[in-house]
Phi, psi and omega in degrees: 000132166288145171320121150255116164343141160261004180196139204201113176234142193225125186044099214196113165220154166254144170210108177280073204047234212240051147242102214276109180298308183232123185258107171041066180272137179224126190215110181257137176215139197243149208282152183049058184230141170237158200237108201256100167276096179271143166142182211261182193297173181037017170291344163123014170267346180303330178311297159348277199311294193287330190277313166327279181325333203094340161328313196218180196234152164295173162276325172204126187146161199265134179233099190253128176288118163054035181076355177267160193253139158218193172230152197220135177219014154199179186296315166305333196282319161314318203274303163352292181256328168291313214091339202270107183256106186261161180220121189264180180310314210258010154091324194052054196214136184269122185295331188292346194242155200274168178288357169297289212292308160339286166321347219217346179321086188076354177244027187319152192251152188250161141270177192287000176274356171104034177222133216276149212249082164016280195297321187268349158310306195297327156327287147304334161291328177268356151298322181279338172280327200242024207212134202044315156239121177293142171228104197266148177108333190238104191265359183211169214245351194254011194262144216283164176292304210287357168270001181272174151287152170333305164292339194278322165290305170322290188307346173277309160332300134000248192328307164320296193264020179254317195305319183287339172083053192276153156268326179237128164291105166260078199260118175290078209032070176291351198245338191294357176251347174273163163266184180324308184286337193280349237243314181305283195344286203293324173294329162296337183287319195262008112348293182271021190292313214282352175272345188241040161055050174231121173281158142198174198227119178270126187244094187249151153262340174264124200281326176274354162287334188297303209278025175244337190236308196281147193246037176158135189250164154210133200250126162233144172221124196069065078158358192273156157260128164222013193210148176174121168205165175275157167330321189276309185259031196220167164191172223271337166277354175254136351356293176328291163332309201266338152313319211253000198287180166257000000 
């Protein structure tokens, strides 16, 4: 019996008047997988990435939930119907707001007079903190984003969307702002993300972080998929290769 994707998008082209972001793209992510997306600037993956997200609508091509064809027209309908929660470099978390409000961020939880109910955020937040990604260093749910480290914010970003019960992750140079340790840290979380039944899909220029995690690659360039292959038939120099071709 076959596999079903949780999320497939087939010939999916964008075109911003006449330049064509994505060109007849076919794109997959299969449950407990991280997907390493690759290629040099302007290859089309944020385009990828924001049309995943919801962000931007295709001009054409089929988008299937869990082997069903749907349609997805905004970011909620992404996280909603998809599953998909993307975390960009800067995390999209307000340094000014303690991480409960982070956490919580348009999802607030209310009382029946309709005003959100404190107590019980804080609550859920330190659940959400001690529970699918361990976060060291952060003992209260009331401590500001901007007092955390780089990693600690991915890590809350994290920690946010396994709670939420996203299935696929899409992280955007989640590494490129850490130091080294912070860098080990943040790649282990989306490893063990796959225990708590979470795909993800990583968009790096560093290739030897893509190989420490990713079970399957895909390389694009000017707006193409020109490459895909899994971890078992591949290696880090025709990777290599195939990123750097023009």
């Amino acid at each position: 019996m076959n596999q079903v994707n949780l999320y497939e998008a087939k010939n999916i082209t964008k075109r911003y008047g006449n330049l064509v972001a994505l060109d007849c793209v076919d794109f997959h992510i299969a449950p407990n997988e991280v997907v390493g997306l690759l290629g040099d600037n302007g290859a089309g993956k944020s385009t990828l990435i924001k049309m995943m997200s919801g962000v931007v609508d295709p001009n054409e091509g089929n988008i299937f939930v869990d082997g069903k064809e749907t349609k997805i027209k905004n970011r909620k309908e992404s996280e909603e119907i998809a599953g998909i929660e993307t975390i960009y470099q800067n995390s999209a978390l307000c340094d000014d707001m303690t991480i409960m409000r982070n956490i919580f961020m348009g999802r607030e939880i209310t009382n029946s007079l309709g005003f959100m109910d404190h107590k019980k955020m804080e609550e859920v937040s330190t659940e959400v903190l001690t529970s699918g990604v361990e976060i060291a260093g952060i003992d209260s749910p009331q401590k500001e984003i901007g007092a955390l480290s780089g990693g600690q914010k991915q890590a809350v970003a994290i920690a946010r969307a396994v709670y939420f019960k996203r299935k696929i992750l899409l992280l955007d140079e989640p590494t490129s702002a850490l130091s080294v340790r912070e860098t080990e840290k943040v790649l282990s979380y989306v490893t063990d993300l796959k225990k708590e039944n979470v795909s993800s899909v990583i968009v790096t220029h560093n290739l030897y972080h893509a190989f420490q995690v990713c079970d399957r690659f895909v390389v694009m360039s000017h707006g193409k998929v020109v490459f895909e292959k899994t971890k078992a038939e591949t290696n880090i120099e025709e990777v290599t290769e195939q990123v750097i071709k023009v």
